[in-house]
N, C-alpha and C positions, 0 to 999 in steps of 0.2 A: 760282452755286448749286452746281456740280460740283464745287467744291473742301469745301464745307460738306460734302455728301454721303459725299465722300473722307474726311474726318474724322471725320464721324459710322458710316461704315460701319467704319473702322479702328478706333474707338472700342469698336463692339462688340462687329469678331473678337477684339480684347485683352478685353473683359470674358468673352466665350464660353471665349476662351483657359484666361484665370482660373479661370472657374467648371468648366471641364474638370480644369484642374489639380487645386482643392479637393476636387471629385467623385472624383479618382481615391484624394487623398492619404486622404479618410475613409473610404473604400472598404479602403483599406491597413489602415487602423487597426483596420476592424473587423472585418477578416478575422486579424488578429495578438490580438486582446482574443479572438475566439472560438476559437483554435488555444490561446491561453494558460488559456482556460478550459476546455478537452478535456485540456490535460494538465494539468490541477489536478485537474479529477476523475478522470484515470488514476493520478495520485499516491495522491488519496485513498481509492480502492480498493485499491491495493496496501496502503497503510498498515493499511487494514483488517483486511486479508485475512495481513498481517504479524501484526498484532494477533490475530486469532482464531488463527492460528498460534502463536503465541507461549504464549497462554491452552490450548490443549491440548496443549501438552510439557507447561508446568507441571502441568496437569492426572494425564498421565501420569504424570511425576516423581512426584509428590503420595502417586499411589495406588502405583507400584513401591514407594516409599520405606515407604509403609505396610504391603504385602504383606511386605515384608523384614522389616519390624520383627517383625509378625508371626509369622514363621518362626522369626527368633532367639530370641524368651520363648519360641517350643515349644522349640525345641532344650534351651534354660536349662533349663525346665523338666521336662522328659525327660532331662535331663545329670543334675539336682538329683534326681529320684526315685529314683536308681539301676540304673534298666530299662537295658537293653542294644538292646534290640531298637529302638529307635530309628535305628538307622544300619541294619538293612535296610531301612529306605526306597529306598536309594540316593541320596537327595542328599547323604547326610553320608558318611564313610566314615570305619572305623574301622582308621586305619594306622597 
């Protein structure tokens, strides 16, 4: 019977063994799926945050480009009337 026993208790510590080993390896896995999903959402807040960044330069762009235009049809437009006094302004000069 002590040899049965020997077998059956060896039997076990190999399954304990086992099932220590799978516990450790899912335990790996799940700690690398949650580490891989922390930087996915750090990813995709930067992207975000890239994103709205991006949408107000254009934005900026957008309206610099318009103030500009703006300014040049007054200049035209004060060049074309033949007034002079347009360049004391000081942003134009008359050299």
């Amino acid at each position: 019977m002590s040899r049965l026993r020997q077998i059956v208790v060896a039997a076990l510590g190999l399954l304990a063994t086992a099932l220590s080993i799978a516990l450790a390896v899912v335990a790996r896995q799940r700690d690398n799926a949650r580490q891989r999903a922390d930087d996915e959402g750090r990813r995709a807040d930067t992207a975000e945050e890239r994103i709205e960044q991006r949408h107000k330069a254009d934005t900026a762009s957008a309206k610099g480009k318009e103030e500009g235009e703006r300014d040049v049809e007054k200049a035209r437009a004060d060049a074309r009337s033949g007034r002079r006094d347009h360049f004391a302004d000081g942003w134009m000069r008359d050299d």
